[in-house]
MARDREN-114678 format. One record per residue (C-alpha): x, y, z. Coordinates in steps of 0.1 Angstrom, whole numbers, plus 5000, padded with zeros to 4 digits. Layout:
<rec c1="X" c2="Y" c3="Z"/>
...
***
This chain:
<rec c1="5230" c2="4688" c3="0774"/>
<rec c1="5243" c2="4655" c3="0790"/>
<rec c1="5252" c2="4625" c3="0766"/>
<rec c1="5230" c2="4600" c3="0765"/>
<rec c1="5243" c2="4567" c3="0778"/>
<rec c1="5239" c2="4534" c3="0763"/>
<rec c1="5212" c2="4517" c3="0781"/>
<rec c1="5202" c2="4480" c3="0782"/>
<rec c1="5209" c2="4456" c3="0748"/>
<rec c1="5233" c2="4435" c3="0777"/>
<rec c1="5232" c2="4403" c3="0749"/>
<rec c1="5242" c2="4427" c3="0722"/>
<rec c1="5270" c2="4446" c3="0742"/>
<rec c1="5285" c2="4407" c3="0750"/>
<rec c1="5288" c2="4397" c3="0714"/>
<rec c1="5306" c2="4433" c3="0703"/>
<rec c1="5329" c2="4430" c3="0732"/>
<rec c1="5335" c2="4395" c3="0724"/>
<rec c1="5351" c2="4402" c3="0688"/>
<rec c1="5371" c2="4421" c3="0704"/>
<rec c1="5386" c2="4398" c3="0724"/>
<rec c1="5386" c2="4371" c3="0696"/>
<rec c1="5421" c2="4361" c3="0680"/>
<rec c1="5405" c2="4358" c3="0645"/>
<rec c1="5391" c2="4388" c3="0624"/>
<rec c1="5352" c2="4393" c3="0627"/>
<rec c1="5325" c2="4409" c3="0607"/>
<rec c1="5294" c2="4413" c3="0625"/>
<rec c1="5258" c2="4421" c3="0608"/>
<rec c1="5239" c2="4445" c3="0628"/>
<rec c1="5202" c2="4445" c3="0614"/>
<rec c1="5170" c2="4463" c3="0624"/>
<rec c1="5142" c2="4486" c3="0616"/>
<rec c1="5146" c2="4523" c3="0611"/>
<rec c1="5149" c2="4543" c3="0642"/>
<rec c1="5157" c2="4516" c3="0668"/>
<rec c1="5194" c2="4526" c3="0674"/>
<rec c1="5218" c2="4504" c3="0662"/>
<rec c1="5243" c2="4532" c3="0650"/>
<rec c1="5240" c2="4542" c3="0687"/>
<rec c1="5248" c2="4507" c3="0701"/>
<rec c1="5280" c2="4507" c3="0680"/>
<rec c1="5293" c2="4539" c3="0684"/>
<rec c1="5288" c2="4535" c3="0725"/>
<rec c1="5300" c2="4499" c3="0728"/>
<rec c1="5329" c2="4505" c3="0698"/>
<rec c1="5336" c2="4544" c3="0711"/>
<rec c1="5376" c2="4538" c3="0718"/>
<rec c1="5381" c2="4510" c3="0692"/>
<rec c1="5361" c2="4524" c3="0660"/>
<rec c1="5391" c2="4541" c3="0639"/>
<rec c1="5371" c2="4544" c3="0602"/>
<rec c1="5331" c2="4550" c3="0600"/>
<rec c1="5314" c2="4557" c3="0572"/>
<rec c1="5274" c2="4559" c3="0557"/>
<rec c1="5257" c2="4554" c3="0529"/>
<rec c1="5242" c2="4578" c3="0514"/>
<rec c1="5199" c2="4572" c3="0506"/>
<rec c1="5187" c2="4575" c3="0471"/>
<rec c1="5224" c2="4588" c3="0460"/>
<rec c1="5239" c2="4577" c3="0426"/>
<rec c1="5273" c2="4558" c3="0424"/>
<rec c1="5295" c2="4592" c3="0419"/>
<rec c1="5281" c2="4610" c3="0454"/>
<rec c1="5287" c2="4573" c3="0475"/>
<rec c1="5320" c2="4573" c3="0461"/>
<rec c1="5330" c2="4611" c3="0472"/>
<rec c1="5309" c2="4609" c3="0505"/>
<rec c1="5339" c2="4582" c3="0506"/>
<rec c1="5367" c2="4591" c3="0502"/>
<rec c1="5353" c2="4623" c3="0523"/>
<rec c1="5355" c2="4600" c3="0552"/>
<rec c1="5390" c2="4589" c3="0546"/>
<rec c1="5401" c2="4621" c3="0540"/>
<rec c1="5385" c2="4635" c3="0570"/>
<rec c1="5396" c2="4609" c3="0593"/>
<rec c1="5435" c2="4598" c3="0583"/>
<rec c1="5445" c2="4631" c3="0560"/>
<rec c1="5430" c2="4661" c3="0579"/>
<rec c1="5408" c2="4669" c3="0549"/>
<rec c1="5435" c2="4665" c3="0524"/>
<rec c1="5419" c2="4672" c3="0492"/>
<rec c1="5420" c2="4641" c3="0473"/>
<rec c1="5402" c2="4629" c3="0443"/>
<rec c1="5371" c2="4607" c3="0445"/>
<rec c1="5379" c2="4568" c3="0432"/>
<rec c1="5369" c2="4559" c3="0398"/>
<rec c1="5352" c2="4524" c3="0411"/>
<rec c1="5345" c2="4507" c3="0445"/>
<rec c1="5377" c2="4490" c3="0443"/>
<rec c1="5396" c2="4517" c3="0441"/>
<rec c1="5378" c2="4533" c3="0470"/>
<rec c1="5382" c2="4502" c3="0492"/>
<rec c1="5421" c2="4500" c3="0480"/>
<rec c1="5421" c2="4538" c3="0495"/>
<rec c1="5407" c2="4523" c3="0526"/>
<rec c1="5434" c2="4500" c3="0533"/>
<rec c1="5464" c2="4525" c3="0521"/>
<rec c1="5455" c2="4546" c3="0544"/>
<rec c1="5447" c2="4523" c3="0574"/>
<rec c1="5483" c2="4507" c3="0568"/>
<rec c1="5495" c2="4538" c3="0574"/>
<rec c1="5482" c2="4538" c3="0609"/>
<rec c1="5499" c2="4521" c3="0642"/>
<rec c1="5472" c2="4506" c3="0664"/>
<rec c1="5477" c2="4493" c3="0697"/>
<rec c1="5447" c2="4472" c3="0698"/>
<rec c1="5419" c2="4455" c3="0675"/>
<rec c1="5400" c2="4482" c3="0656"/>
<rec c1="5370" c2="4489" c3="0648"/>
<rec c1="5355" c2="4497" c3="0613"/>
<rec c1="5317" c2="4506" c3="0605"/>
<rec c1="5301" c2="4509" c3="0577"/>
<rec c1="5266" c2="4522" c3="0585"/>
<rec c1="5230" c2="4519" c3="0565"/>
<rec c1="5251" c2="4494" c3="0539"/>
<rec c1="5226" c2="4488" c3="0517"/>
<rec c1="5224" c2="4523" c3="0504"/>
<rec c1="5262" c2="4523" c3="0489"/>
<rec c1="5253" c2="4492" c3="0470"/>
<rec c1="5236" c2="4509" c3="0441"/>
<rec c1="5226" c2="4490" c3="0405"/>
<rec c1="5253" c2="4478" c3="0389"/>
<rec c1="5279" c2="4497" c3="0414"/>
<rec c1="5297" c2="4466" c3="0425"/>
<rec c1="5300" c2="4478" c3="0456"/>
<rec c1="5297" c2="4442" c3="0469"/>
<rec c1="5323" c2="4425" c3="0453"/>
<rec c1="5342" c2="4455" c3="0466"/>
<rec c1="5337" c2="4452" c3="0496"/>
<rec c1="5345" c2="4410" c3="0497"/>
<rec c1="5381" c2="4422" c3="0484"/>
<rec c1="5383" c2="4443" c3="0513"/>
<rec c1="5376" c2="4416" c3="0534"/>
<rec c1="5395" c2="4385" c3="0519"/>
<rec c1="5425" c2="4404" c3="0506"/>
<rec c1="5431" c2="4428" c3="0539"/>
<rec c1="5408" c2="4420" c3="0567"/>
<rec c1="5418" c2="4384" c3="0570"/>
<rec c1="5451" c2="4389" c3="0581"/>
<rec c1="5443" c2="4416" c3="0601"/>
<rec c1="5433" c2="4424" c3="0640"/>
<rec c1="5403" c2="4439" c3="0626"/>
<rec c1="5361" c2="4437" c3="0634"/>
<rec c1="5342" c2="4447" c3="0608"/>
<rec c1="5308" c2="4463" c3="0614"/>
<rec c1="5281" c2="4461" c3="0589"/>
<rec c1="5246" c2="4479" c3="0595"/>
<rec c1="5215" c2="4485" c3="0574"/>
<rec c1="5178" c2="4497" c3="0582"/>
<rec c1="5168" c2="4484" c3="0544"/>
<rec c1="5153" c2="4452" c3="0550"/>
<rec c1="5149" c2="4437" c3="0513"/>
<rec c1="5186" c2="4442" c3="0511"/>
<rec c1="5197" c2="4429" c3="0541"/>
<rec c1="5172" c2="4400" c3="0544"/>
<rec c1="5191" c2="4389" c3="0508"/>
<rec c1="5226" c2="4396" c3="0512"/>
<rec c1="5227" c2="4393" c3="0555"/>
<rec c1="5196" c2="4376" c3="0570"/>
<rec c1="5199" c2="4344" c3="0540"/>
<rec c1="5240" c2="4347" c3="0537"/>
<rec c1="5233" c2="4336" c3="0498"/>
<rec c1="5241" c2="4367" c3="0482"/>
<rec c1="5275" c2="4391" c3="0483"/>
<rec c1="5283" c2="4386" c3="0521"/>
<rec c1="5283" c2="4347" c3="0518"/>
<rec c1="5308" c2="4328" c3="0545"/>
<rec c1="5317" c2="4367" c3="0553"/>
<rec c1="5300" c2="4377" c3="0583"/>
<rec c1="5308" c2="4356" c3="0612"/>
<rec c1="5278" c2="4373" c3="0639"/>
<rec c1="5248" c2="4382" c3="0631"/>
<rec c1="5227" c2="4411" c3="0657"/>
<rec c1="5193" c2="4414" c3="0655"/>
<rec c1="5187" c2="4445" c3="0675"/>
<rec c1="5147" c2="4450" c3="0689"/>
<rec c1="5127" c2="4471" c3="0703"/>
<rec c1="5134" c2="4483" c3="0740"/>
<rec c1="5108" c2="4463" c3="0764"/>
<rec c1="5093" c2="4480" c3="0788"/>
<rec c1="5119" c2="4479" c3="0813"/>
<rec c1="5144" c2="4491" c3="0792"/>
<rec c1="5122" c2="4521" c3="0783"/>
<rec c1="5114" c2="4526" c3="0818"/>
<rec c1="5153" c2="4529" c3="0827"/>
<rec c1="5153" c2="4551" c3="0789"/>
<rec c1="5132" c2="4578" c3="0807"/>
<rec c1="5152" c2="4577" c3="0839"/>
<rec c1="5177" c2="4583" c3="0823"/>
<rec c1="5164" c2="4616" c3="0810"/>
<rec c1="5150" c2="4627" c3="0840"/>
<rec c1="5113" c2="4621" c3="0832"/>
<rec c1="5097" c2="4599" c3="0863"/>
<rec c1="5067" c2="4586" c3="0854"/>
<rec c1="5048" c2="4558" c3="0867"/>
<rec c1="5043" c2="4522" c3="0847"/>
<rec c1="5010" c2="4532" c3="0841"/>
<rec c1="5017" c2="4564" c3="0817"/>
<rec c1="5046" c2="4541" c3="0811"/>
<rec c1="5026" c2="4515" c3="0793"/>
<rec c1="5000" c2="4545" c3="0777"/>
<rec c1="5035" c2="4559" c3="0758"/>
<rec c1="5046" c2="4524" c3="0749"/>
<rec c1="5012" c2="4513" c3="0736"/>
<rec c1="5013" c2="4543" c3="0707"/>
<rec c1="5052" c2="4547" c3="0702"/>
<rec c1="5065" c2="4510" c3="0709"/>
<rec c1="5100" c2="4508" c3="0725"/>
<rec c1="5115" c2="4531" c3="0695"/>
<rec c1="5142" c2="4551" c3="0713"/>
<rec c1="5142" c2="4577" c3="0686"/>
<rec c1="5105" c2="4583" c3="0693"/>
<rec c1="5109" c2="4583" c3="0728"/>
<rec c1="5134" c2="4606" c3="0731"/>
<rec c1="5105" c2="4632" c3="0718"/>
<rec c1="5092" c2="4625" c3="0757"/>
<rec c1="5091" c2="4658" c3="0779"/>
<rec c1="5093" c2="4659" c3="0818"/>
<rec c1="5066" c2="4671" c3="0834"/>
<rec c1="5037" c2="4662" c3="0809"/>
<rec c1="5014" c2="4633" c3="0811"/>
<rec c1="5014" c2="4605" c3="0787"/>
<rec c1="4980" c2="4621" c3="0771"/>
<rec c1="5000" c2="4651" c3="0766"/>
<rec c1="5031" c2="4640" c3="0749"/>
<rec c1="5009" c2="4620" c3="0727"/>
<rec c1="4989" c2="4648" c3="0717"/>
<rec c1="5020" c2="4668" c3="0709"/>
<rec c1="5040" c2="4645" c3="0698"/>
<rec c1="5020" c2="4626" c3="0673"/>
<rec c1="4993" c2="4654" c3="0667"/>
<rec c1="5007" c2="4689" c3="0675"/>
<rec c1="5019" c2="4711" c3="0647"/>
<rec c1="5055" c2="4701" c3="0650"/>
<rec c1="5048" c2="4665" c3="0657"/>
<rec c1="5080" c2="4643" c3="0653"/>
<rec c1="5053" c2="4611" c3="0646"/>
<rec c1="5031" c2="4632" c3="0627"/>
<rec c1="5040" c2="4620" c3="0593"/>
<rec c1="5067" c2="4596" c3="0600"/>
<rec c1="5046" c2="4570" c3="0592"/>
<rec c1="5053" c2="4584" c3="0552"/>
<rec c1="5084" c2="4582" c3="0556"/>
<rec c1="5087" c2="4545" c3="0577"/>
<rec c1="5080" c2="4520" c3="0552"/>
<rec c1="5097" c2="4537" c3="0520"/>
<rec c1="5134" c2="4539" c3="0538"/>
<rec c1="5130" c2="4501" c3="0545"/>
<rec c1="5112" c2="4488" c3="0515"/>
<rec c1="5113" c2="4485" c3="0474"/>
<rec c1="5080" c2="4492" c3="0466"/>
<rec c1="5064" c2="4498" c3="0501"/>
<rec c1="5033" c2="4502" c3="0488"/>
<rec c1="5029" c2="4461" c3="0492"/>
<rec c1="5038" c2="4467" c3="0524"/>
<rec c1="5016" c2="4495" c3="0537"/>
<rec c1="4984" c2="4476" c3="0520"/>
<rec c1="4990" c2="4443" c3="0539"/>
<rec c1="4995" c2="4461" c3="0572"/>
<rec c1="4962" c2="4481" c3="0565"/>
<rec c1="4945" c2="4449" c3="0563"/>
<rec c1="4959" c2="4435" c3="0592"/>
<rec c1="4951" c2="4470" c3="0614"/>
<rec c1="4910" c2="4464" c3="0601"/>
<rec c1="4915" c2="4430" c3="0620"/>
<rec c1="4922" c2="4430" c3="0652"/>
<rec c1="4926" c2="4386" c3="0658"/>
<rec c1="4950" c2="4385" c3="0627"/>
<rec c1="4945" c2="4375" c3="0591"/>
<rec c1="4957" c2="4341" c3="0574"/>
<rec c1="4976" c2="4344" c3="0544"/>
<rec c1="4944" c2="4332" c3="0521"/>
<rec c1="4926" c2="4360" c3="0540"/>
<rec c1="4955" c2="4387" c3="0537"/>
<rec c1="4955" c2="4377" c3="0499"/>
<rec c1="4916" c2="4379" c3="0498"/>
<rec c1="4916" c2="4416" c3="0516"/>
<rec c1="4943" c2="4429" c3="0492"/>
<rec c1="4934" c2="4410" c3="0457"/>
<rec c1="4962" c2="4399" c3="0450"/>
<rec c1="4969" c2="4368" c3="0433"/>
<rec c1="4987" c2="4345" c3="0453"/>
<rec c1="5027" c2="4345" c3="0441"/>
<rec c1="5057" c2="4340" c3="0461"/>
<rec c1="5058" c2="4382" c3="0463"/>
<rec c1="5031" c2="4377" c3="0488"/>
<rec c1="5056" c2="4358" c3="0507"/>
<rec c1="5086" c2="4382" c3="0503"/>
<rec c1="5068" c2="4407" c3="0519"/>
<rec c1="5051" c2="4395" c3="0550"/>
<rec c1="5090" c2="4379" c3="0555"/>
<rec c1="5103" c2="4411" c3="0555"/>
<rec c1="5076" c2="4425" c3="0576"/>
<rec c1="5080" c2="4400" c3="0603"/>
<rec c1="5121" c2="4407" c3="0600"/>
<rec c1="5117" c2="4442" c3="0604"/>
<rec c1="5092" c2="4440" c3="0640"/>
<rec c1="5060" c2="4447" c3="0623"/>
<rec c1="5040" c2="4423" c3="0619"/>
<rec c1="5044" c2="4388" c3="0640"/>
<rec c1="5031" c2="4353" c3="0629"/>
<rec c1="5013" c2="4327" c3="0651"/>
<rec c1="5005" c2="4288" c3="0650"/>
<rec c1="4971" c2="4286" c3="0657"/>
<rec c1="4964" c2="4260" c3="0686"/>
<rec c1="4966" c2="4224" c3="0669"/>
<rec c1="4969" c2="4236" c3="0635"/>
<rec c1="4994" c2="4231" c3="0607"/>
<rec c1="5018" c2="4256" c3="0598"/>
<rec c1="5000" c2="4268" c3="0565"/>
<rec c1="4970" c2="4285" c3="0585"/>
<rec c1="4997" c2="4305" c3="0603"/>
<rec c1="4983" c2="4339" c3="0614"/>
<rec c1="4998" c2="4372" c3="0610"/>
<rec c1="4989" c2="4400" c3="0634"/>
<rec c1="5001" c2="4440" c3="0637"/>
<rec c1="5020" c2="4442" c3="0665"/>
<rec c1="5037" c2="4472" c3="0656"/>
<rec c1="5024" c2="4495" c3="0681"/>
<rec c1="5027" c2="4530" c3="0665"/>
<rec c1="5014" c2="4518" c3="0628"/>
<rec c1="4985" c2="4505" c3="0647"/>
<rec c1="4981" c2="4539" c3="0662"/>
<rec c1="4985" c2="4557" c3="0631"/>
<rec c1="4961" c2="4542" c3="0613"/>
<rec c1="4935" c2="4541" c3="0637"/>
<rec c1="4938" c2="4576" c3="0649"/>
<rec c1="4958" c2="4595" c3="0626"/>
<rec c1="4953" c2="4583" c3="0589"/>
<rec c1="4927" c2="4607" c3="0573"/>
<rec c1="4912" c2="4619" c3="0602"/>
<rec c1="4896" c2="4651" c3="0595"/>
<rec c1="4895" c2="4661" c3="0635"/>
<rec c1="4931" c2="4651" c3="0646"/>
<rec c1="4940" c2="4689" c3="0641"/>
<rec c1="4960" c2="4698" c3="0673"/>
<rec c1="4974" c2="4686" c3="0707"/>
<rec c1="4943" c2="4699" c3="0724"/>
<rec c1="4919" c2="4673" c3="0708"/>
<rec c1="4937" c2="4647" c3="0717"/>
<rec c1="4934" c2="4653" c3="0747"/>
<rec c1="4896" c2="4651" c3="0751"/>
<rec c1="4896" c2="4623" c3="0727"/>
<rec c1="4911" c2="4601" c3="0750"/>
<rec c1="4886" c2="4599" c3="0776"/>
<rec c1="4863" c2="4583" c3="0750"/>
<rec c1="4851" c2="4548" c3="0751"/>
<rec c1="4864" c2="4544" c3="0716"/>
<rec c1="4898" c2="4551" c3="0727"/>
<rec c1="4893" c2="4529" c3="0754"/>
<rec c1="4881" c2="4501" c3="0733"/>
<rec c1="4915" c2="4509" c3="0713"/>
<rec c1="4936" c2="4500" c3="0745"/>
<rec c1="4924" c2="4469" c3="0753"/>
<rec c1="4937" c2="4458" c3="0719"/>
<rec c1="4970" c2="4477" c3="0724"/>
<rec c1="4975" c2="4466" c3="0758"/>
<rec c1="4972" c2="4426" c3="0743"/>
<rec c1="5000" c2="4436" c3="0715"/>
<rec c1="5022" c2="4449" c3="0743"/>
<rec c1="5018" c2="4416" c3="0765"/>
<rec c1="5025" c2="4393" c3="0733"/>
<rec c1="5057" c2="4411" c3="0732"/>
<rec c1="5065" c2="4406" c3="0766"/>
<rec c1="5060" c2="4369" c3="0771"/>
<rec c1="5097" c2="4360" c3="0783"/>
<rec c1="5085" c2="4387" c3="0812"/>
<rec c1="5052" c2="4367" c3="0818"/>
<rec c1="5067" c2="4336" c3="0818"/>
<rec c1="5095" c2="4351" c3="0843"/>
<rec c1="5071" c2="4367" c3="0866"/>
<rec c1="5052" c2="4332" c3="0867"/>
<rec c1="5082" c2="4312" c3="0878"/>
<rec c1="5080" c2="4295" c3="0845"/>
<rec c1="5109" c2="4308" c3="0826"/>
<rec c1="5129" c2="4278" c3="0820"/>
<rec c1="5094" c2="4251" c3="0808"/>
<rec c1="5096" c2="4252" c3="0771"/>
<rec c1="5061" c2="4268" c3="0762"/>
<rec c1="5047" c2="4278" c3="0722"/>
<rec c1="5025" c2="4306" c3="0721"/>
<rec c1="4992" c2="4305" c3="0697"/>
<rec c1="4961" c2="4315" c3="0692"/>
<rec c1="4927" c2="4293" c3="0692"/>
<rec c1="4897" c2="4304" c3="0669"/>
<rec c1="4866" c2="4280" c3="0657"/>
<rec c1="4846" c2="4298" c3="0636"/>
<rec c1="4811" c2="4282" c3="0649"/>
<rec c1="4784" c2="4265" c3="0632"/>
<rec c1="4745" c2="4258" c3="0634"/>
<rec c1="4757" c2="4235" c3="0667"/>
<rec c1="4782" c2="4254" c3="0685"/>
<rec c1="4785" c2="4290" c3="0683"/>
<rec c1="4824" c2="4299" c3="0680"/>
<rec c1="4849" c2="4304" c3="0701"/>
<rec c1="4884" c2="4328" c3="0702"/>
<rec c1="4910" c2="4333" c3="0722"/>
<rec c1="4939" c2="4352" c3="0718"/>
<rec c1="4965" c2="4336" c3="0733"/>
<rec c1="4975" c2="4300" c3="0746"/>
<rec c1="5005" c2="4291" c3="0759"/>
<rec c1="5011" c2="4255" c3="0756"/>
<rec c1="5040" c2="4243" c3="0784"/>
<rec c1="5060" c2="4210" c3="0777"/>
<rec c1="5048" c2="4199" c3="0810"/>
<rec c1="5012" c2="4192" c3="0804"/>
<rec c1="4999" c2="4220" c3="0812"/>
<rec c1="4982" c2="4254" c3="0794"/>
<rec c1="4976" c2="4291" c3="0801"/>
<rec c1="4945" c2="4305" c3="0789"/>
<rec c1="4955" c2="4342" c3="0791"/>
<rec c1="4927" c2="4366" c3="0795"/>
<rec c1="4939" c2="4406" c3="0790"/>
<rec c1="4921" c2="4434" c3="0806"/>
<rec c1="4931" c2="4470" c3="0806"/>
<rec c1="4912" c2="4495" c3="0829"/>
<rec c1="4925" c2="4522" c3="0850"/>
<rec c1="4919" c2="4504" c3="0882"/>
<rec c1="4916" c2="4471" c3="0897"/>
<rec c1="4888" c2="4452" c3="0885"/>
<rec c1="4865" c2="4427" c3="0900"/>
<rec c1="4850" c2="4399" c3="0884"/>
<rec c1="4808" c2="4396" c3="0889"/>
<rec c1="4788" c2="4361" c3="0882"/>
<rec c1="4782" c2="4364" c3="0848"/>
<rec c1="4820" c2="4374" c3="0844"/>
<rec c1="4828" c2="4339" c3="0859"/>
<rec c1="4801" c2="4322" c3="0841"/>
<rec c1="4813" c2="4331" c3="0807"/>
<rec c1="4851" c2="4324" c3="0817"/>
<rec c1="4843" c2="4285" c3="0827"/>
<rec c1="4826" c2="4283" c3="0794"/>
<rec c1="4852" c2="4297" c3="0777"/>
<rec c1="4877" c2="4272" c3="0795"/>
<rec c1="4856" c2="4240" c3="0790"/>
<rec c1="4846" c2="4249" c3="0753"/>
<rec c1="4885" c2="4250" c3="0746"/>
<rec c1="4890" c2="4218" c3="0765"/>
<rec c1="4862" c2="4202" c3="0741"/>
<rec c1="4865" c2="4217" c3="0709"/>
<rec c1="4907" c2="4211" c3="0713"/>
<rec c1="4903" c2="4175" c3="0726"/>
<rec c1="4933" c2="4182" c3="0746"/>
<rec c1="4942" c2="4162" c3="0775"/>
<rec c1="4965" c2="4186" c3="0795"/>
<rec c1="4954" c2="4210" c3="0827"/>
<rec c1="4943" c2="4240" c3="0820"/>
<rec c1="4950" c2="4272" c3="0839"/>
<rec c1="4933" c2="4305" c3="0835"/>
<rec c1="4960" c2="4337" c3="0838"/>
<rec c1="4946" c2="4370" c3="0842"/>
<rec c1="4969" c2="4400" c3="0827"/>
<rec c1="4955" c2="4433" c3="0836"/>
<rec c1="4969" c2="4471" c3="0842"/>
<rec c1="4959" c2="4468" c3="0884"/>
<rec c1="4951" c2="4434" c3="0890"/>
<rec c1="4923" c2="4414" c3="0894"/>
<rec c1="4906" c2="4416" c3="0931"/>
<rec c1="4900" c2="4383" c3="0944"/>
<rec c1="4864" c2="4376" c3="0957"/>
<rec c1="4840" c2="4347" c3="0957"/>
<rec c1="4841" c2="4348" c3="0921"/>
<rec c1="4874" c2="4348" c3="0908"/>
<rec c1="4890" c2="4323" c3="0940"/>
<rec c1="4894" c2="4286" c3="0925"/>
<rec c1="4882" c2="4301" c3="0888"/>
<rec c1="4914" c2="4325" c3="0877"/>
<rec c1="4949" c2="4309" c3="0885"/>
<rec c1="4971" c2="4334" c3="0881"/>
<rec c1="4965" c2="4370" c3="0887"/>
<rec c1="4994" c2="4390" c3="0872"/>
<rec c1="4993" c2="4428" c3="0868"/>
<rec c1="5012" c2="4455" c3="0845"/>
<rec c1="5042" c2="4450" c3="0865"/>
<rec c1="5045" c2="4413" c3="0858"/>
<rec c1="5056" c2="4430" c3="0820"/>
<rec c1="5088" c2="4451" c3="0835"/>
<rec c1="5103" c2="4421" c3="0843"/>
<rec c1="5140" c2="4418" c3="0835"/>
<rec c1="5149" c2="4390" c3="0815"/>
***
């Protein structure tokens, strides 16, 4: 099989290569959610310069993290020299630097500890450890050190908030995301499966741009296909990693799984009063913890609604394969095999399922929006715009609303259909409505454009000329930015 090749992360590859080039020591944070390959972006970027790696071990008590340990150094500086584990962290890390001194290295190296958070068990003080390391050895040393977790209540303490073990330690911080759709596009390329943006977008919408789930892609299938066996065939990689998801990067992701439940019943978003009202919980700074360490970790996404103060903030699912899950997989009694999947998604409910997908993938794609609409460098805050209604006005929502420093604001409208649509009379009717209502009910004094995002485009006729201003389709979202 041919090695995979590091695609894309061009920001991320800069600031590795960088600390290499700096004079002074480094220690660089790499943080993101399970599966989205920052052990991957390491090893490829650090492949000639990485002399020590090493990984935590999940759910193991203090003895096995300090044998998988000296394991490593064994393995790597003594040709599997049997050795006895350290008594202590300390010890372990003083083996560390015994045997690195030993070495002659032409270069800076490299060393990595992976998934961090899982040597640092209760009362281990691996920590403190690992600070001797650092202040003892690594600063007068041509050294980078690499630090990487997937756990997101640890490294949201002692990383994200630089108040806990790793304080005035770390000297960059990478927060590695999802691919975008270009990247995945190129991701597929790469593995020799050509398939147009359209079943492009279909794969992304249910599996995000996770490359360990899209590496589960086959040539020569259809996106309906590879869904179906993917995430509902027997052998299904995505079959039950939604189980498995939320325990490897939370304590007690049971918090976590309930709020993004709520949030999957509703598809606009839900306050934090509402989230708190849907769940029943009483309202604690807990509450806070988590929807922090689901917006960290890529799930979840918060938005300013239009002219309203930061308290009535909205959160919204945007994680595109827990939205999935739980609308098609959770508990469903006829998700049985690859085969009804398949006829399933010729439904109108699935249909009315994309639309909703399709707006979560363009929210994640605004930089490519703004790109593709020549806009990229006018400062612009996305929102949302909801009022509720009364016995005068009847309310009013709309999902997104791009305010520009410039005076001026997008209106975004999203459409996903398998073809290019057309817009009849009443179509236009209801979107000038739609426009002037905002314009009232806001009271702003700025120019208002109307943007049309849909899969083919939007086919100008009498209706749509001098109504929609711009008419952008699914490749305004490959953009490269």
């Amino acid at each position: 099989m041919q090695k995979q090749k590091l695609l894309g992360r061009e920001k991320e590859r800069v600031v590795l290569e960088n600390a290499l080039r700096s004079p002074e020591p480094e220690m660089i944070a790499v943080v993101g959610r399970r599966r989205v390959g920052k052990t991957f972006l390491i090893k490829q970027t650090y492949a000639k310069q990485l002399v020590f790696e090493v990984t935590g071990l999940q759910n193991a008590p203090l003895a096995e993290q300090l044998q998988n340990f000296a394991f490593r150094i064994n393995r790597t500086f003594y040709k599997n020299t049997a050795t006895l584990a350290p008594a202590n962290w300390l010890e372990a890390f003083q083996m560390l630097i015994i045997a690195l001194e030993k070495q002659r290295y032409r270069s800076k190296k490299v060393i990595f500890f992976d998934e961090l958070p899982w040597f640092d068990t209760r009362n281990s003080g691996f920590l403190r450890a690992l600070g001797f390391f650092w202040n003892s050895w690594c600063v007068d040393q041509s050294v980078v050190v690499v630090i990487c977790g997937s756990a997101a209540s640890w490294m949201i303490e002692n990383v994200v908030n630089d108040k806990g073990g790793l304080h005035n330690r770390i000297t960059k911080k990478i927060d590695l995301q999802s691919f975008t759709l270009k990247e995945t596009e190129l991701y597929l390329q790469s593995r020799q499966i050509r398939l147009d943006r359209y079943q492009i977008l279909q794969l992304y919408m249910v599996m995000g741009g996770i490359p360990h789930y899209l590496k589960e892609i086959e040539p020569g299938q259809s996106a309906v296909e590879n869904i179906g066996r993917i995430c509902f065939g027997a052998t299904g990689t995505l079959k039950q990693e939604f189980q498995n998801l939320y325990p490897a990067l939370f304590d007690n992701a049971t918090k976590h799984t309930t709020i993004i439940g709520a949030l999957a019943q509703k598809r606009s978003g839900l306050t934090r009063t509402e989230i708190i009202e849907a769940t029943r919980w009483t309202d604690n700074g807990h509450i806070t913890t988590v929807l922090q360490e689901l917006i960290f970790s890529g799930f979840i996404t918060p938005y300013q609604p239009f002219g309203k103060v930061k308290k009535e903030i909205i959160y919204r699912l945007t994680d595109e394969y827990s939205l999935f899950y739980l609308r098609f997989m959770e508990n469903s009694t006829l998700a049985q095999n690859a085969d009804w999947w398949q006829s399933f998604s010729q439904t109108t409910q699935f249909n009315n399922w994309c639309g909703y997908a399709f707006e979560n993938v363009c929210f994640r794609h605004l930089a490519q929006i703004k790109k593709h609409m020549g806009i990229a460098g006018i400062y612009a805050e996305a929102s949302s715009f909801y009022f509720p209604g009364n016995k005068q006005d009847k309310g009013l929502q709309i999902d997104l609303v791009l305010d520009r420093k410039d005076q001026t604001i997008h209106l975004f409208e999203f459409k996903f259909y398998n073809a290019a649509i057309s817009l009849d009379k009443n179509d236009a009717l209801h979107l000038r409505e739609r426009k002037e209502r905002f314009k009232q009910l806001s009271n702003t004094k700025k120019h208002i454009f109307l943007s049309f995002i849909t899969t083919f485009g939007l086919k100008p006729n009498e209706n749509s000329i001098g109504l929609v201003d711009h008419n952008l389709d699914l490749n305004a979202l490959f953009e490269e930015v």
